[in-house]
N, C-alpha and C positions, 0 to 999 in steps of 0.2 A: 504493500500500500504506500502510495505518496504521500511524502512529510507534509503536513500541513505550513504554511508559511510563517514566518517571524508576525508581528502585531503591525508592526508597522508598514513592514510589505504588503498585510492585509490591506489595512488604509489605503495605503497608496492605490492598489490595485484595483481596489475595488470600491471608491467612496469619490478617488478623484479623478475626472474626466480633464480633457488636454486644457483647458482652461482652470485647471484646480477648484472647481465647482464643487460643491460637497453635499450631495441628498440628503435628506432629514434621518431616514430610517432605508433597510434594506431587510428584505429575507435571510436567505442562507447569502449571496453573496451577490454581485452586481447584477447579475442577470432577472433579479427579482426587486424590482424595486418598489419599494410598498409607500413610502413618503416623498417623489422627487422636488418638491417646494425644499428651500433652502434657508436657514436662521441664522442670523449675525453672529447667534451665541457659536453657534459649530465652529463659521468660520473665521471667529476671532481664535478659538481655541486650537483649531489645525493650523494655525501661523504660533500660536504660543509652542508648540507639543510636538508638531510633526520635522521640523527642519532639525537637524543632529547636530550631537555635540560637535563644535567648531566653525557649525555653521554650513548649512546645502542655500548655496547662493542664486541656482537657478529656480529651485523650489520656493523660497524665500521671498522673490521677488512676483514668480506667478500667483501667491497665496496672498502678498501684499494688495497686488490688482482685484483678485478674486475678492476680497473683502472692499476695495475700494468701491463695486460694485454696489453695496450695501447703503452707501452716502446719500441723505439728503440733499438737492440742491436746494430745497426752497427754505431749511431751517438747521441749524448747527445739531450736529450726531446725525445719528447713521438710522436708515429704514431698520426695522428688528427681525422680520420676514418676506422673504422672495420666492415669486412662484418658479416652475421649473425653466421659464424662460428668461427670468429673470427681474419679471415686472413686480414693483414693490404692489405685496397684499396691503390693502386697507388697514387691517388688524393688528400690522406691521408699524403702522404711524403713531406709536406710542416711546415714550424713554424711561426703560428698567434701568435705572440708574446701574447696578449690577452689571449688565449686559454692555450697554454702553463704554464701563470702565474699562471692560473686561476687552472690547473692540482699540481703546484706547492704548492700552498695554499692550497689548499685541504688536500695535503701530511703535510701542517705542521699543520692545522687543527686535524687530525684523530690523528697525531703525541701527539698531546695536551689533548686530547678524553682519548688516551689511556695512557697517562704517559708513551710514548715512545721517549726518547732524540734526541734516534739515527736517528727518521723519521724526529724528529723538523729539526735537525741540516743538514741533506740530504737535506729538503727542502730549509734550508736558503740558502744554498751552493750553488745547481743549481740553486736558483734565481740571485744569485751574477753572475754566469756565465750569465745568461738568459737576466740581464740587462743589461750589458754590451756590450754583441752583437749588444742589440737594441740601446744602446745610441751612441754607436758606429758607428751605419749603419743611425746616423739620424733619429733615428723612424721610420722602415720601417713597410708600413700595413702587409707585408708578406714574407718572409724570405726563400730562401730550406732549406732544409732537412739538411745541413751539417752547420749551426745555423748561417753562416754568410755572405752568397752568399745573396744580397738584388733580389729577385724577382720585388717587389711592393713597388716602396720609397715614394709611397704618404705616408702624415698623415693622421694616423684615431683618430679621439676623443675618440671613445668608445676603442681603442686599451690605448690610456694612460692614461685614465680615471682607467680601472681593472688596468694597471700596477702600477700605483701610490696608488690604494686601497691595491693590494695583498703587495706592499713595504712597505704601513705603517702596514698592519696584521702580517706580518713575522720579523717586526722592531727588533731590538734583544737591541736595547738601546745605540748602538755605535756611533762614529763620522759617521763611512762610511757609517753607515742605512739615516743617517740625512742624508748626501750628496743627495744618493739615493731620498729620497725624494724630497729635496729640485729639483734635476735636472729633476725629473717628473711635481715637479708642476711650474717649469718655461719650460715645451714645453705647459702643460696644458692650460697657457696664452696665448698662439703663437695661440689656436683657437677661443679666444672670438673674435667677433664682435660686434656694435656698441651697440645691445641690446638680445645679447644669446649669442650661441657658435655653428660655424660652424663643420660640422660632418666630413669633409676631410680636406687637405690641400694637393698642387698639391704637386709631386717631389720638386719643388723647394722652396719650403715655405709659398706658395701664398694660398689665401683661393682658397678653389674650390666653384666658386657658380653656377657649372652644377647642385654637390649634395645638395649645400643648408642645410637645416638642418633636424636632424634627431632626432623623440622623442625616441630614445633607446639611443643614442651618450651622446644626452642633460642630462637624468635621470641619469646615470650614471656620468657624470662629475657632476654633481650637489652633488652625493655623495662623492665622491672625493675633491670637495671643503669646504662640511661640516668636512670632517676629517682632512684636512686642517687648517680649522680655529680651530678644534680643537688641534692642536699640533703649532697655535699660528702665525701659517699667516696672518697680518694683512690686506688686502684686497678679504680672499678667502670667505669669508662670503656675500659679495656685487657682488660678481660674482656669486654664488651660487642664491643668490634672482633674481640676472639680469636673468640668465640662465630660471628659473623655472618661471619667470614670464613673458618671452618671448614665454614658454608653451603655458603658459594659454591663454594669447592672441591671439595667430596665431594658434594653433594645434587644439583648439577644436571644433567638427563640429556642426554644426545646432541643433544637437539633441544631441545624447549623444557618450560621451566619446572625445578618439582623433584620429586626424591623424597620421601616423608615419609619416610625412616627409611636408616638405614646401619648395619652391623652395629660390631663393637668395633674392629672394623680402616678403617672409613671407607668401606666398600663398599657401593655400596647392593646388594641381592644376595636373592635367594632363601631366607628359610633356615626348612624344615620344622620347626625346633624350638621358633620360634617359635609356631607354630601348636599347639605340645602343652602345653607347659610353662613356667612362672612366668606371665606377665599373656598369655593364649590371644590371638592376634591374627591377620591373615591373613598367610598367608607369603609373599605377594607385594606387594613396595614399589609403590605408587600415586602419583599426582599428588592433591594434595586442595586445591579451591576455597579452604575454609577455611583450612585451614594458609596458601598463598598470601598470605590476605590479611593473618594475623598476619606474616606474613614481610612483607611489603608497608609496614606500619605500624611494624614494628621498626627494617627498612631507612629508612625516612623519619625517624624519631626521631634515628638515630643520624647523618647525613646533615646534618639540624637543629643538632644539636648540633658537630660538628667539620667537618663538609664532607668526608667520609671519603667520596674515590670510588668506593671496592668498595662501599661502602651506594649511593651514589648509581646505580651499575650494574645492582646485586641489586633496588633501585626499581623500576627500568623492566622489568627480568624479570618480577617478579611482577605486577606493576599490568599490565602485555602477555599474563599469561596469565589475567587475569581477567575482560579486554576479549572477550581469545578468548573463553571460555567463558562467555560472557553470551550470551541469548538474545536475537536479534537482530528477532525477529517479535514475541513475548508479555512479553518484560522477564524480569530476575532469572538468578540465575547456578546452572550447573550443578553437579554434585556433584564430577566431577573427571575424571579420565582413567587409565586402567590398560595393565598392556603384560604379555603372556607375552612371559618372558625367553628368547631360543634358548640363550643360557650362563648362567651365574649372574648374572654382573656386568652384560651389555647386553643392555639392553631390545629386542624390535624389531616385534613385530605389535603393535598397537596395540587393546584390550582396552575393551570401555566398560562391563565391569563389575568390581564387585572382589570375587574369588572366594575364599572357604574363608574368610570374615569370621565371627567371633565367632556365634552364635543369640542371637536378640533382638537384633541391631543395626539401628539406628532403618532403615527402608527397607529392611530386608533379606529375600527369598523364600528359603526351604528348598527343594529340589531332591535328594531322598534325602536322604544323609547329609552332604549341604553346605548349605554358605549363600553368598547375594552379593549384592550391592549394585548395582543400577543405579544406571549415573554417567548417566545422562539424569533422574535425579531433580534437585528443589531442596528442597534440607536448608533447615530456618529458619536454623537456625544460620550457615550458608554464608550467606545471603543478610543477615544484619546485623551479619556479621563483615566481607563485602566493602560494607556501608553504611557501617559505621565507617573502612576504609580508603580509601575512593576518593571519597564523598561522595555525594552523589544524583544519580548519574552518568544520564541516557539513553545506551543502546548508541549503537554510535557506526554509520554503513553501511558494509556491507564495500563493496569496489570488484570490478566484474568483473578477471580475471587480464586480462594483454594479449592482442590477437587471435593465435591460433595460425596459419600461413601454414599451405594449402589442403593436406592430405594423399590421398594418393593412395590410390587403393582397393582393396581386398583382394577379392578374391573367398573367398567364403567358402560350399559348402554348407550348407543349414540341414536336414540330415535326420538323424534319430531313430528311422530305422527297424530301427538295429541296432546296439550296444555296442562288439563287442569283433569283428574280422574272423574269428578264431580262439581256440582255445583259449589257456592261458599252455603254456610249457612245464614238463612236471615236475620239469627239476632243478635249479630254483631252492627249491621252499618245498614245506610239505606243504598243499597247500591243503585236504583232508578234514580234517584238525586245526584250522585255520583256518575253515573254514566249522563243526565244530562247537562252536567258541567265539564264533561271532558268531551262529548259532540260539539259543547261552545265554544273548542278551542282551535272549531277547524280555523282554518284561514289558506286561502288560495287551493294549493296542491301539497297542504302539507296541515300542520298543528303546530299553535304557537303554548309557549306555556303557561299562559292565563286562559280564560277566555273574556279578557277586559281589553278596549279599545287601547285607551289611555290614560293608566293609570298615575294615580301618584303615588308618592311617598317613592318606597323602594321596590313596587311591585312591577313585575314583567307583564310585557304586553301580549296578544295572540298570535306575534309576527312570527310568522310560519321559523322552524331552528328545525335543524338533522336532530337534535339531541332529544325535545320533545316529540318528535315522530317516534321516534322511538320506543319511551315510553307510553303514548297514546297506543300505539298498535298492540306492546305486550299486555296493556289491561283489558284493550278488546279482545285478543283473543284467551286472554284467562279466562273471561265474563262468557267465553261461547257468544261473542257479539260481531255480526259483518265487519269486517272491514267496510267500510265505502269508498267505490270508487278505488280499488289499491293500485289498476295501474297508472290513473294517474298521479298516487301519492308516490308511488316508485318512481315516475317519470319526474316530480319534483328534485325525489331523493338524488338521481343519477345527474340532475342541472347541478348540484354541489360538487360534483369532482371535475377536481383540477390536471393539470394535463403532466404535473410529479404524480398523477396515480394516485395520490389520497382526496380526499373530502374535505372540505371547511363547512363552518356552519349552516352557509348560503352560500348560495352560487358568488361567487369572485375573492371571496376568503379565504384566509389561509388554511391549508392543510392541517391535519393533527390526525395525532394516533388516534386519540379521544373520539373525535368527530368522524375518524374513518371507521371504529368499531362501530359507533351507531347507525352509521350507513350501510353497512355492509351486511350485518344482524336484520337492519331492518330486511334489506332485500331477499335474506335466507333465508326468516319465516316467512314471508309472503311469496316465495319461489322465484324472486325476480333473478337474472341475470343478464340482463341488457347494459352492462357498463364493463368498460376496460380493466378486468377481474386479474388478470398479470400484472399490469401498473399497477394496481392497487397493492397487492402482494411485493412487486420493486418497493413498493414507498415505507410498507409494514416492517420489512425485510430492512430498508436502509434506516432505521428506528434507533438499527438494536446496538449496543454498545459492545466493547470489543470484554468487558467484565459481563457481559451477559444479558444486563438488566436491558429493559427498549425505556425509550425519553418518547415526550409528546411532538417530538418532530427531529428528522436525521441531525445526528449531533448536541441535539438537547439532552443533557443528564435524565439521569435513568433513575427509576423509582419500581416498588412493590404495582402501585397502581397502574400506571401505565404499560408494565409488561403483560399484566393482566389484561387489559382491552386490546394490546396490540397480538396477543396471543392469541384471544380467543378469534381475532379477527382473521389471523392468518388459518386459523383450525377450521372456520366456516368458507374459507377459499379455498379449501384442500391440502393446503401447507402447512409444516411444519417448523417450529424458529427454528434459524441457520446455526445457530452452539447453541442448541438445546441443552447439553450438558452444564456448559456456561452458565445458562437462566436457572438452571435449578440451582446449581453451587451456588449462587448470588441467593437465590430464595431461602437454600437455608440457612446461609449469614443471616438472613433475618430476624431467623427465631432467636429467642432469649431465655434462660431461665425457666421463665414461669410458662414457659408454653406456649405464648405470644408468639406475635409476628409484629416488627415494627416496619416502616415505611423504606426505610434502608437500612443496611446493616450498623448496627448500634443505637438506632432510633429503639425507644422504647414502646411497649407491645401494646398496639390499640385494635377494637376490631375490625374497623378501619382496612387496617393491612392483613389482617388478620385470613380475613374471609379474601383479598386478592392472590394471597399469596396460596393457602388452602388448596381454593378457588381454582385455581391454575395449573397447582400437581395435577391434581384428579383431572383435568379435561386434559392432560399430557399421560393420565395413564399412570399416576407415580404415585403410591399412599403415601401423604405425608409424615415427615418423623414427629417419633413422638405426640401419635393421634390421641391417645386416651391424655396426654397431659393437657392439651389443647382444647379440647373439649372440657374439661375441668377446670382449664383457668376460665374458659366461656361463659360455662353457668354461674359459674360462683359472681358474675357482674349483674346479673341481673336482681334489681331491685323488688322492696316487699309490694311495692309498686304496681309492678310487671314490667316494667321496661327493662332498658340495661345501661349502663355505665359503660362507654367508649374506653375507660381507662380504668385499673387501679386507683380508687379515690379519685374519680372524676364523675360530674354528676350524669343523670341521666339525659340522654340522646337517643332524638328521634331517628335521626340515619345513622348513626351507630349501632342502637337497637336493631334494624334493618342488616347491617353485617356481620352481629352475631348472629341472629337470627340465622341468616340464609349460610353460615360458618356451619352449622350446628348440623344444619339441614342437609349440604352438599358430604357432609360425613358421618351423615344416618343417623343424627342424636335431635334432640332437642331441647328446650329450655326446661328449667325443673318446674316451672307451675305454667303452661299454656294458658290455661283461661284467665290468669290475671295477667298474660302478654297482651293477648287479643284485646281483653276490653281497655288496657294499658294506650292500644293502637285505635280502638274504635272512640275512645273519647277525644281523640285530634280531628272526625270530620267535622268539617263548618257547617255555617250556618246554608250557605251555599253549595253545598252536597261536598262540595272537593276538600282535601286535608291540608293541617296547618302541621308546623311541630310542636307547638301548644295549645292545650285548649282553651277554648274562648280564644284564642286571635282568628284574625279571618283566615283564610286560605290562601297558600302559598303557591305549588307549579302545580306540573304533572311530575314532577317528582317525586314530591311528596304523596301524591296517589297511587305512582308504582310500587311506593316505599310500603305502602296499606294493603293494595290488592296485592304484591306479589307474597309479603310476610304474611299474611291471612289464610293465604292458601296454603303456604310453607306451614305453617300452625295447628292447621287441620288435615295435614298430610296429604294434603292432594295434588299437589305441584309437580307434573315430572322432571324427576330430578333431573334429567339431562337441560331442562331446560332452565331448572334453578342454577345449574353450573356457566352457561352460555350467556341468559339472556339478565347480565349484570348490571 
């Protein structure tokens, strides 16, 4: 196999065209371009990052133009966004002070590269203007177009965190440079709290603790405060440690890496208000490449400077989750990692996109009344943000997991010729209320997973998804209910694959393993095969990692979950994984102690991973090890309740419950009290026939009612099992 390229050959080859132009976002690599509009910020940063040590002079100067590009002519600083040809967007005619600097510095950078005076001195100049505005206007997060009208007078940390770096980079050695700094790093103070440093402050000075704290705001002011005590601030060094070790404690999650954000109380956590009001963002805390590598670079800074071993700890976290997330075949690093939380606070399915993000976010597809981010993209920005902290690194080769000793075999029926042995019984749920709230969710040639137009708050709308088809079809055919119309729901389904052979949500989106098992599943029970069934198998195939495990897209890290759908997908094509031996010695790294199965190896055991990992021997044929311990750590989670506990002292979960469940199920057991699971699961339908995961709220997808009809049936033992193992 071919080496994958250095980081910054990546760059080069594939982000800049002969004009040093730089697209927002990419696929796997140039040939997939998912964002080509262009942002000040990138291409200030690929003039900061990209030209090597000594100086690339012809690089230099094409990056210098390329950004010159960006220039207002009608009002001093620079447009903020360009479309692909060049012409400044609307949306663009704004001044992020931050950005601006950040374009400025670049200019005195390249200026320095090239032994050019007249760039140095351009750059000081408009930054003396540039400062001024801002200290002038109070530090505003956002400014128009004409540098002094305040749009946005909150404070942002990560806004004078770069302003106080680019003021000390551009210092020329004067009184009025000191001033400058000095007046940066006393708003800098205005954001510490009692043990970090808040990411806003309201209009009026006051912390804002809707946004709480943010690890890109934090990592950067932390740098900021190290250049600080180097130019002899006597307290910026114990802010700096406060800051970074307020990280390490609150941001980082169960496994690995961090959160970007934590509410006012240090949690990182779910919080819908976010999502509506003051700076609109997604309500669910993510892992992000980027931030990473600011974190990466701050921890090394401060590490440098005192030898402080929590930095030198917090080092090897981030620099380990950047390694991860680098593509190991094509080069360059992915966008990040996401998780639906089962409680607020702990994370635990592992998510590879980031959902209910902002509209207009760079890579982002609309889906109804949402938006999100494929974390299998490569942001620019991510990739010469982790240039600047790691260097021009080549991935590095994974190692196959150690061999698994020889598992014994499962027998297992492979027949589809029937759902469900029987009916459910009636007095669990109303299932004619229930089936008329999952008819409401047609929409077009497929089913969305409401059946609301447009809703509010956080709820989805009926726009037709692969992933709700899905589910729509395996309740109707549990229920012994027509499909309607299945060839042209199949004919929706086949408009979603892409011409790599996998599926996306909807037709023009990105592929994923995820969205190609529901595609492919759908078309197995409904007997469809009208679609490019080899390419789809190529794309399943190019998934899997060379440790065994398949990611949610070629090159994406690998998980418990996802080799589960990319498995079962390739098993319903007639294939089998390429190192199967591979996938299983990874699967049983998984297991732990207690019988579990965690999400990776040393992840601890939820049922979660539990039922994927299980899941997955038995439809390869393989009984898992240590089945009777597995089964015994299973039951013993369920509550006096009925439900079950996701975790060891973690409370009860509605989709958790759903994978112990069908855990228990696909390995002939079952939970110790059935009739207080079932009414455990019948007291979540709503008001509105469909299920929520708690009662009395309203109703959630069709998720949540596969999660009801498929465990109801599992409960009452009428599910064929081949079909509890398949249709996940």
């Amino acid at each position: 196999m071919t080496r994958p390229p250095t980081l910054r050959t990546f760059i080069v080859q594939n982000f800049l065209d002969d004009a040093a132009h730089i697209p927002a976002v990419l696929g796997r690599d140039r040939s997939d371009s998912v964002t080509p509009d262009r942002t000040l910020g990138d291409a200030a940063l690929a003039l900061l990052v990209l030209p090597e040590t000594g100086g690339d002079e012809a690089l230099t100067r094409s990056l210098v133009t390329s950004l010159r590009g960006f220039e207002d002519g009608d009002f001093a600083g620079f447009h903020e966004l360009l479309d692909i040809t060049g012409t400044p967007h609307p949306v663009g005619d704004v001044r992020t002070p931050s950005t601006q600097a950040l374009a400025l510095w670049a200019y005195h950078h390249a200026g320095e590269i090239l032994k050019d005076t007249a760039l140095v001195q351009e750059a000081r100049s408009r930054f003396r203007t540039l400062f001024s505005s801002v200290s002038e206007g109070q530090w505003p997060a956002l400014l128009h177009r004409d540098g002094s009208t305040v749009i946005d007078g909150s404070g942002s940390l990560e806004q004078v965190a770069v302003l106080t770096l680019a003021a000390d980079a551009l210092h020329d050695g004067s009184e009025e440079w000191d001033a400058q700094v000095t007046a940066a790093a006393c708003q800098l103070e205005k954001f510490r709290s009692a043990d970090g440093s808040w990411a806003y402050l309201t209009a009026r000075g006051a912390s804002d603790t809707l946004q709480g704290y943010r690890l890109r705001a934090s990592s950067l002011a932390v740098l900021a405060w190290c250049r600080l005590h180097e130019r002899g601030l006597a307290t910026a060094l114990d802010h700096a440690r406060a800051t970074l070790h307020h990280t390490q404690a609150h941001l980082h999650t169960r496994g690995r890496g961090f959160w970007d954000r934590a509410d006012a109380a240090s949690q990182p956590k779910v919080d819908a208000l976010v999502s509506r009001y003051g700076k609109p963002d997604s309500p669910f805390p993510a892992k992000l490449m980027g931030d990473h590598a600011l974190l990466a670079l701050a921890a090394d800074r401060l590490f440098a400077i005192d030898g402080d071993e929590q930095a030198k700890n917090l080092s090897a976290l981030a620099h380990d989750e950047l390694s991860r997330y680098t593509d190991g075949e094509r080069g360059g690093v992915f966008h990040g990692q996401g998780s639906w939380f089962s409680t607020p606070v702990d994370p635990t399915v592992p998510l590879a996109r980031h959902v209910m993000v902002p509209p207009r976010t760079a890579g982002a597809f609309s889906v109804g009344n949402t938006a999100y981010v494929p974390f299998h993209e490569k942001h620019a920005e991510t990739q010469l943000l982790a240039l600047a902290a790691q260097g021009d690194r080549r991935p590095a080769a994974v190692p196959a997991p150690p061999a698994a000793p020889a598992l014994e075999h499962w027998p297992l029926e492979r027949d589809l010729s029937y759902v469900s042995r029987a009916p459910l019984s009636d007095s669990d749920i109303d299932i004619p209320a229930y089936l008329d709230w999952l008819h409401s969710t047609s929409s077009g040639l497929g089913y969305g997973l409401t059946p609301y137009r447009a809703p509010m708050g956080l709820r989805s709308d009926r726009t037709a998804q692969t992933f709700s088809v899905l589910h729509v079809v395996s309740d109707l055919m549990a229920l012994d209910v027509p499909i309607p119309h299945s060839d042209k729901l199949l004919a929706g389904v086949y408009a979603t694959q892409n011409p790599d052979g996998g599926f996306g949500e909807q037709p023009g989106l990105l592929s994923e393993s995820f969205t190609t098992y529901c595609a492919v599943l759908t078309a197995t029970v409904l007997g469809g095969t009208d679609y490019d069934t080899q390419k789809c198998a190529e794309f399943l195939t190019a998934c899997q990692h060379p440790e065994g495990a398949f990611g949610n897209a070629p090159g994406y890290p690998g998980d418990a979950w996802h080799s589960n759908l990319a498995t079962l997908a390739l098993l319903a094509l007639g294939h089998r994984p390429a190192r199967e031996d591979d996938l299983v010695a990874y699967f049983v790294n998984c297991q732990n102690a207690d019988g579990g199965y965690g999400n990776q190896p040393g992840h601890p055991s939820d049922t979660f991973a539990t039922f994927r990992v299980v899941d997955t021997l038995i439809a390869l044929g393989h009984r898992p090890p240590r089945v009777e311990e597995t089964i015994a750590w299973l039951r013993g989670l369920q509550t006096e309740a009925g439900g079950f506990r996701y975790r060891e002292s973690g409370p009860e979960s509605f989709v958790g419950s759903y994978h112990a469940i069908a855990s228990l199920y696909v390995m002939g057991s079952e939970p110790a009290d059935t009739a207080a699971c079932r009414a455990w699961i019948a007291a979540r339908q709503t008001a509105d026939g469909g299920f929520g995961r708690l009662p009395g709220g309203p109703s959630e997808t069709t998720d949540e009612g596969f999660i009801a009809i498929q465990a109801l049936h599992m409960l009452e033992g009428k599910l064929n099992p081949y079909w509890a193992v398949i249709m996940t």
